[in-house]
matplotlib code that plots the C-alpha trace (Angstrom):
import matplotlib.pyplot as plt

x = [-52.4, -51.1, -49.7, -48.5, -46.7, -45.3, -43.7, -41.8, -40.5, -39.7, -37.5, -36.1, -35.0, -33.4, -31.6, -30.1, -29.4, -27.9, -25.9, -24.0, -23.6, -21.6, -19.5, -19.0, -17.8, -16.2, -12.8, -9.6, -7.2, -3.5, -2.6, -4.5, -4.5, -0.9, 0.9, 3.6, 3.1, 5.8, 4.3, 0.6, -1.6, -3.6, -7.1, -9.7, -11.6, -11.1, -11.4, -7.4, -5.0, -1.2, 2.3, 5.7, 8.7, 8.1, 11.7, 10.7, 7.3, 5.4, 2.2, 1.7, 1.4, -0.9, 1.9, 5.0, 6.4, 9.0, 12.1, 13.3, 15.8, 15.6, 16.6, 13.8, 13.0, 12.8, 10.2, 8.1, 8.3, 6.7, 4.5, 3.4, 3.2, 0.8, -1.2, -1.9, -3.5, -6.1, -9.5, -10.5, -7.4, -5.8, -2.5, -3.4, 0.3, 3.6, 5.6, 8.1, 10.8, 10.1, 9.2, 6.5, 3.1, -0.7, -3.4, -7.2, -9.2, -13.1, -15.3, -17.1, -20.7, -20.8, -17.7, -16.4, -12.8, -10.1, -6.5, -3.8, -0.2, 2.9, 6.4, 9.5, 13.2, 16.2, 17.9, 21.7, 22.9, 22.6, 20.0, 17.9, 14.4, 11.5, 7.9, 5.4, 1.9, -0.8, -4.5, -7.7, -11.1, -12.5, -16.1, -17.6, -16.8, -15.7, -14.2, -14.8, -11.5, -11.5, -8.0, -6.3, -7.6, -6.3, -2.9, -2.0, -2.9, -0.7, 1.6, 1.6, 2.6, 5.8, 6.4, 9.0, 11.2, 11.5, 14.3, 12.8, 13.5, 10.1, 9.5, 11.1, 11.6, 14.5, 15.8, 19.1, 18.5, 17.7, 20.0, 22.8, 20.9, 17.2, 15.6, 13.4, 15.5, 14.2, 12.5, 14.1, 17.6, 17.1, 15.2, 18.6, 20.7]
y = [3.6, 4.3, 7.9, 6.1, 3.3, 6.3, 8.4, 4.9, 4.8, 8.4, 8.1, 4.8, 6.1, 9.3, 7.6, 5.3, 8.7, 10.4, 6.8, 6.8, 10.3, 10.6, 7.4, 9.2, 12.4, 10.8, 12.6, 10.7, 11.2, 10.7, 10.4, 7.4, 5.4, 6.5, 3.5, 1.4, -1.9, -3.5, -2.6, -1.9, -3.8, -6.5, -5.8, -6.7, -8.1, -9.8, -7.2, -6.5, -8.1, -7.8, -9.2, -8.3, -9.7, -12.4, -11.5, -8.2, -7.9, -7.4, -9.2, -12.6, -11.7, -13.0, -13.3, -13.5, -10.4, -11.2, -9.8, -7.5, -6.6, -2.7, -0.7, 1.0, 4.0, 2.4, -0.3, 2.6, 4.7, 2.1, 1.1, 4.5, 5.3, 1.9, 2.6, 6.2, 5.2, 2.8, 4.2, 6.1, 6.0, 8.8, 9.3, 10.3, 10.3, 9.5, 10.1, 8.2, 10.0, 7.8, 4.7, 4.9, 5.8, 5.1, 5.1, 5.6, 3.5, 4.2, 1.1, 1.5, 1.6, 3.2, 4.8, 3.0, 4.0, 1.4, 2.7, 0.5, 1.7, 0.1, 0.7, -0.4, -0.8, -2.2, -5.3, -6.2, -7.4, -4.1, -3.5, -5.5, -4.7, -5.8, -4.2, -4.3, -3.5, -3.9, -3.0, -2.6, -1.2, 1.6, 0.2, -3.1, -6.4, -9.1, -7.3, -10.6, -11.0, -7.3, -6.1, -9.4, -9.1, -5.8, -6.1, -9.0, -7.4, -4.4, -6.7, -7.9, -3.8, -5.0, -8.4, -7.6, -6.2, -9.9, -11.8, -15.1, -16.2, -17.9, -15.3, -12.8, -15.8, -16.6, -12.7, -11.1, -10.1, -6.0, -4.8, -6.2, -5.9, -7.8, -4.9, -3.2, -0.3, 2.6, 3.9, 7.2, 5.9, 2.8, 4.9, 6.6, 3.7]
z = [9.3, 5.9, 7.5, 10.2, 7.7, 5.3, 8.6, 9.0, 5.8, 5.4, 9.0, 7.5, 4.1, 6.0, 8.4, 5.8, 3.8, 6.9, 7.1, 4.2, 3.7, 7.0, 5.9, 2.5, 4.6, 6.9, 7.8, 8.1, 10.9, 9.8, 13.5, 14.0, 10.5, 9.7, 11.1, 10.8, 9.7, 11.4, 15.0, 14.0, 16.6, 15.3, 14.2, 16.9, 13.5, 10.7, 8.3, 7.6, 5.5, 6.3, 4.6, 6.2, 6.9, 9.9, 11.3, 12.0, 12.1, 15.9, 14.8, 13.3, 9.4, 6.7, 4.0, 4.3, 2.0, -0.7, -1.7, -4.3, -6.7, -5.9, -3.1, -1.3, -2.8, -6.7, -4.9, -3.4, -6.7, -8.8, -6.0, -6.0, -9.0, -9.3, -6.5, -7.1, -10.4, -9.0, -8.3, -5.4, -4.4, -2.0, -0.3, 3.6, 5.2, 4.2, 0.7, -1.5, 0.0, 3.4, 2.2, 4.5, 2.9, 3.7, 1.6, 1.5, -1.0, -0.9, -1.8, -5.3, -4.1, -0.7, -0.6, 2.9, 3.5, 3.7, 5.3, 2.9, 5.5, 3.2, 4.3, 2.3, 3.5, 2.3, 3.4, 4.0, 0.5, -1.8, -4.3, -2.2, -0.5, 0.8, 1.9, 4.4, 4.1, 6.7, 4.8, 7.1, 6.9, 8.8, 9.2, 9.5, 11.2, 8.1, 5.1, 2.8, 1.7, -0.1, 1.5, 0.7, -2.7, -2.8, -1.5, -4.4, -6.7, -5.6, -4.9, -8.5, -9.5, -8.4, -9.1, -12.3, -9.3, -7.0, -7.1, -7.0, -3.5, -2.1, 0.4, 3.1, 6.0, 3.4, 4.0, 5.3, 8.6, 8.0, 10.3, 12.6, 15.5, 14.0, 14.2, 11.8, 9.7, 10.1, 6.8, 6.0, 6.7, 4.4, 1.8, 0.7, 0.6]

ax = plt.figure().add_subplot(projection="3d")
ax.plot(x, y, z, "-o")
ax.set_aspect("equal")
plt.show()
């Protein structure tokens, strides 16, 4: 019984060790987690987070994202340049230069990848901007409140830049048409 009780444990313990060592290696395809979070489709769970612009956006948004008092590429410098200094922190796809970048951040203890995608573009009245940012977790089925968490306080990296209007509903329309700029044509401007 006791051999029979220890073979148990010993398949238990390796499964769980197979487990988490595959989540900590898992591999990241930019093809699938690069994506826009203007058209991203909505999580099937509730383990995502997302702010945009409601004008623009394809899917119903968390937050409403603000506006700011910098064109598109000085809001995704410093976002960057924020972001790239918080722990476990990796860039998958995407660069400044876009305005169009997505993230990996591991979890502390198990190392579960989260895919933060954050685009930025500039709106009608100059030196204006505003950001989109659609966070998610790769594994799991309720992310208890971790990507909202994380996205204000990413959001915060950037709040010297707002111009004080309540939020993006309030926005210039981004382009004549009311449809979303694309990001390496508002990047430059």
């Amino acid at each position: 019984m006791r051999v029979m009780v220890l073979i148990i444990l010993i398949g238990i313990f390796g499964l769980g060790g197979y487990v988490v060592f595959s989540i900590r290696t898992v591999t990241h395809d930019p093809d699938r987690w690069h994506v826009d979070p203007l058209t991203a489709p909505a999580q099937p769970t509730p383990n995502g987070y997302y702010v945009g612009p409601p004008s623009v956006s394809t899917q119903p948004v968390n937050e409403p994202s603000r506006i700011y008092d910098a064109d598109a590429a000085r809001l995704a410098a410093a976002f960057d340049g924020f972001v790239m200094g918080q722990p476990r922190v990796e860039r998958l796809a995407g660069s400044i230069e876009e305005a169009w970048i997505t993230y990996v951040q591991r979890t502390e203890t198990l190392q579960f990848p989260d895919y933060i995608s954050v685009r930025f573009f500039n709106l009608d009245v100059p030196n204006t901007s505003t950001v989109a940012i659609f966070s998610r977790s790769r594994f799991g089925h309720s992310d208890m409140g971790v990507n909202e968490d994380r996205v204000q306080s990413w959001l915060k990296s950037i709040a010297s830049l707002e111009n004080g209007l309540a939020a993006a509903e309030d926005e210039p329309e981004p382009d004549q048409d009311g449809t979303a700029p694309e990001a390496a044509e508002t990047a430059g401007q």
